[in-house]
C-alpha positions in Angstrom: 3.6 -9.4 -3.5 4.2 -6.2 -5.1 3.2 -2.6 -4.4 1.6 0.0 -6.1 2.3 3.9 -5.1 -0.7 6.7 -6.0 1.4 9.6 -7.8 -1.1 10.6 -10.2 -2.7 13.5 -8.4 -2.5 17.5 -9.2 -1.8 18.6 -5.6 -4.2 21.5 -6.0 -3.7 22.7 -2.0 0.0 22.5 -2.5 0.0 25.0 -5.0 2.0 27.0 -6.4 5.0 24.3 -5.3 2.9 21.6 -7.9 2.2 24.2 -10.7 5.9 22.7 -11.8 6.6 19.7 -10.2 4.7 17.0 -9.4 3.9 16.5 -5.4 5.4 13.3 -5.0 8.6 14.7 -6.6 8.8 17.8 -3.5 11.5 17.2 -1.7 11.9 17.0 2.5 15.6 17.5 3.2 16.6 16.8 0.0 15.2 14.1 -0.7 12.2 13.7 -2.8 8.5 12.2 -0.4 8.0 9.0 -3.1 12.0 8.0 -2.9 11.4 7.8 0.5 8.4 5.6 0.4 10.2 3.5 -2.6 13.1 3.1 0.1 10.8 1.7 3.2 8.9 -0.7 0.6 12.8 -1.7 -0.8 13.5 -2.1 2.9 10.3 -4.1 3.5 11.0 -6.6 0.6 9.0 -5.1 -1.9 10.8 -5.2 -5.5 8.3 -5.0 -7.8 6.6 -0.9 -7.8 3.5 -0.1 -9.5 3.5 3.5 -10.0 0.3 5.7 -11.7 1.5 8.9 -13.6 -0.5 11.6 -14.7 -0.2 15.2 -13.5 3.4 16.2 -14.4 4.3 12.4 -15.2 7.5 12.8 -17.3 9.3 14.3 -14.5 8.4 11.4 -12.1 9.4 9.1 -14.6 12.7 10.8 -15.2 13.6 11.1 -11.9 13.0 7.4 -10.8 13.4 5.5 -14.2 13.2 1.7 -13.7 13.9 1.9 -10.3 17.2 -0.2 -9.9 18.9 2.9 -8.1 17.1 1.3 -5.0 17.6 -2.6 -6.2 13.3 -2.6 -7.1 11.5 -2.6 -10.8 9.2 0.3 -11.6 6.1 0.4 -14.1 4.4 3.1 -15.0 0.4 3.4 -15.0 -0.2 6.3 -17.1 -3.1 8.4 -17.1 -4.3 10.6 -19.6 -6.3 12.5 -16.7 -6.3 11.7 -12.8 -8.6 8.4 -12.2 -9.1 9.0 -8.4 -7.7 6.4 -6.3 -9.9 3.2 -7.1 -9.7 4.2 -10.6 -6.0 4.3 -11.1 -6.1 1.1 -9.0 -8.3 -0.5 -11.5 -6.7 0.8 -14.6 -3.1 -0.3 -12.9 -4.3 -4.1 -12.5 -2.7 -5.6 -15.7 0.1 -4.7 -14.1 -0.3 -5.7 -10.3 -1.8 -9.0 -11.3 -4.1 -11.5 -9.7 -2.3 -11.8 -6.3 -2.9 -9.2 -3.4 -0.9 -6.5 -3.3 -0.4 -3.1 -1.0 -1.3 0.4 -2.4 0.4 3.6 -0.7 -0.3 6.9 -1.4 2.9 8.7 -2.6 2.9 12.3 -0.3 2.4 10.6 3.0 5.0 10.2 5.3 5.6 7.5 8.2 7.4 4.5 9.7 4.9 2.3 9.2 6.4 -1.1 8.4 5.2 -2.3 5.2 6.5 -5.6 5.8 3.8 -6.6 7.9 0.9 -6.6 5.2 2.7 -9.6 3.9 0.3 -11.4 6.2 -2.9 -10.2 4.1 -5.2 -12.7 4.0 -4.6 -14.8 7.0 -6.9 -13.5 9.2 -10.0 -15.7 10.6 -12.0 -14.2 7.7 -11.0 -13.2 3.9 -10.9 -9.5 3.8 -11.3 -7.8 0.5 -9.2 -5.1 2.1 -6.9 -4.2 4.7 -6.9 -0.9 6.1 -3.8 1.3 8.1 -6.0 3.4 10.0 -4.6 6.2 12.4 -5.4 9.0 14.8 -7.4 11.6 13.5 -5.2 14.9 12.8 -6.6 18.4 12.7 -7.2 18.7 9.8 -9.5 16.0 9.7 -11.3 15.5 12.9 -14.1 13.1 12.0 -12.2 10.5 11.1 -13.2 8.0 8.2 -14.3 4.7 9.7 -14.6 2.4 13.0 -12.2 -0.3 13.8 -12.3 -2.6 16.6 -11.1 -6.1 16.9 -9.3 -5.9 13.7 -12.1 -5.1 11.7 -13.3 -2.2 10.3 -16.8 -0.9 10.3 -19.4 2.0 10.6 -20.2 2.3 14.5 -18.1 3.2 17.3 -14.8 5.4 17.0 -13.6 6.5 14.0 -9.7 6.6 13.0 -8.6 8.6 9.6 -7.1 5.9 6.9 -3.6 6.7 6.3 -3.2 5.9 2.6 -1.8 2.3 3.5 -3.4 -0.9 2.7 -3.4 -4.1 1.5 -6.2 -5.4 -1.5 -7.5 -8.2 -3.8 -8.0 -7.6 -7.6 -11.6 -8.6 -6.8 -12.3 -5.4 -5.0 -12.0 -3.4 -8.3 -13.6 -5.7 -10.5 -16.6 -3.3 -11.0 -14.3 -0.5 -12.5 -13.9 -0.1 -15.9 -10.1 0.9 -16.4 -9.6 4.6 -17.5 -12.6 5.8 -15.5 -12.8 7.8 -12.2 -13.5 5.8 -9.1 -13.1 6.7 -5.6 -12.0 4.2 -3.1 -14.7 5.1 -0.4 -17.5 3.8 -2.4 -16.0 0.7 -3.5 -15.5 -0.1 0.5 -18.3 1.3 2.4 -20.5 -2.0 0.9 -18.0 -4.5 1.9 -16.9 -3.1 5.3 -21.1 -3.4 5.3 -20.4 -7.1 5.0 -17.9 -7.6 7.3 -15.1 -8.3 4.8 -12.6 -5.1 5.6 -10.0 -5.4 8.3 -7.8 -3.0 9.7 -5.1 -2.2 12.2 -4.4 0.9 14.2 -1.0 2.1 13.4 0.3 4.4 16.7 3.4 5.8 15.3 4.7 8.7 13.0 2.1 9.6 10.0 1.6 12.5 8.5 -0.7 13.4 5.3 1.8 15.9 3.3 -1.1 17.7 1.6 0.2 21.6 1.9 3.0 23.8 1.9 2.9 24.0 6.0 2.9 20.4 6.4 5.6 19.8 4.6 7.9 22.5 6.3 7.0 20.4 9.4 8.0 17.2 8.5 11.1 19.1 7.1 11.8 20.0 10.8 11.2 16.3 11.6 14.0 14.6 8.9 16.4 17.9 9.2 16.3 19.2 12.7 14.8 15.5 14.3 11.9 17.5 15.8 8.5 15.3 16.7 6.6 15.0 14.1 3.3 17.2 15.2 0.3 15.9 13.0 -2.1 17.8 15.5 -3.9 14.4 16.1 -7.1 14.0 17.6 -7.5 11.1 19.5 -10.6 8.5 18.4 -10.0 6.5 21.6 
């Protein structure tokens, strides 16, 4: 099963830090977000890393090569301009293949265990998608979707999606590559028909989308403060 990591964005709220390097490539105590993600899927079992470049690319691809420093393979989905996440996704697919694979954003942090979405698939149903969903943070109180009893849906209360999750090629088939997509549209109709499933992950996350965010998690990995996401909770 092989993984794919979202590093394509321009990082606009985490400005100036991304006017000359790339978001994925900030460091938190010295160590740069994605190499920490590309260590916990290493970890997990996952050799084979998808990665989509645009904003900055060069210096991502610099920095992390083919990725044997951490005993995985790394290929590069380049974009000319950001795609949005279903985009890149789509335009990425030659190179993720017809199997299921797991797609995680590159400036999130947590100790979610990847391992586990090797079981993507076996539920009692056939998802399209599997979803990481968590408690809602401050910053974004509404939440994205329902989930109960393993599925995800429109009613009830709604968790935040944390960036994690587990597809099927089929789910993108719609996109043309090199064209902007976003993710939300491409699951709102199949969590519609029942064909989404998700889990509610309960330990650290954090979205590292500005400057003050990242400080924090800098506490957390430096000083081992807790990790304060501000969560709200959906339950």
């Amino acid at each position: 099963m092989k993984a794919m990591i979202l590093a394509a964005g321009r990082g606009e709220r985490m400005r100036p830090l991304t006017d000359a390097t790339p978001k994925p490539l900030l460091p938190a105590a010295g160590k740069p977000i994605i190499v920490r993600t590309i260590e916990a899927l290493a970890r997990a079992g996952f050799s084979q890393l998808v990665i989509n470049v645009s904003h900055l690319g060069e210096q991502i691809e610099a920095v992390l090569e083919d990725g044997r420093r951490w005993d995985v393979s790394i290929r590069y989905s380049r974009e000319a301009e950001p795609l949005e996440t279903a985009g890149g996704i789509a335009t990425a697919l030659p190179l993720l293949g017809r199997e299921p694979f797991i797609v995680v954003n590159g400036d999130i942090y947590t100790d979610f265990d990847f391992a586990t979405l090797r079981d993507f698939g076996r539920a009692p149903f056939e998802p399209l998608a599997h979803l990481v969903m968590v408690d809602n943070p401050a910053h974004h109180p509404a939440g994205d979707f329902a989930l109960q009893d393993g599925r995800i849906g429109c009613a009830g209360a709604r968790y935040t999606f944390s960036g994690v999750g587990a597809y099927r090629p089929a789910l993108f088939e719609s996109v043309a590559p090199h064209t902007k997509a976003q993710l939300a549209r491409l699951l709102r109709p199949q969590i519609e028909a029942g064909r989404v499933s998700g889990e509610h992950h309960r330990g650290q996350w954090s979205d590292i989308g500005t400057p003050e965010r990242l400080r924090a998690l800098e506490d957390v990995l430096t000083h081992g403060a807790h990790l304060r996401t501000n969560r709200v909770k959906a339950d």
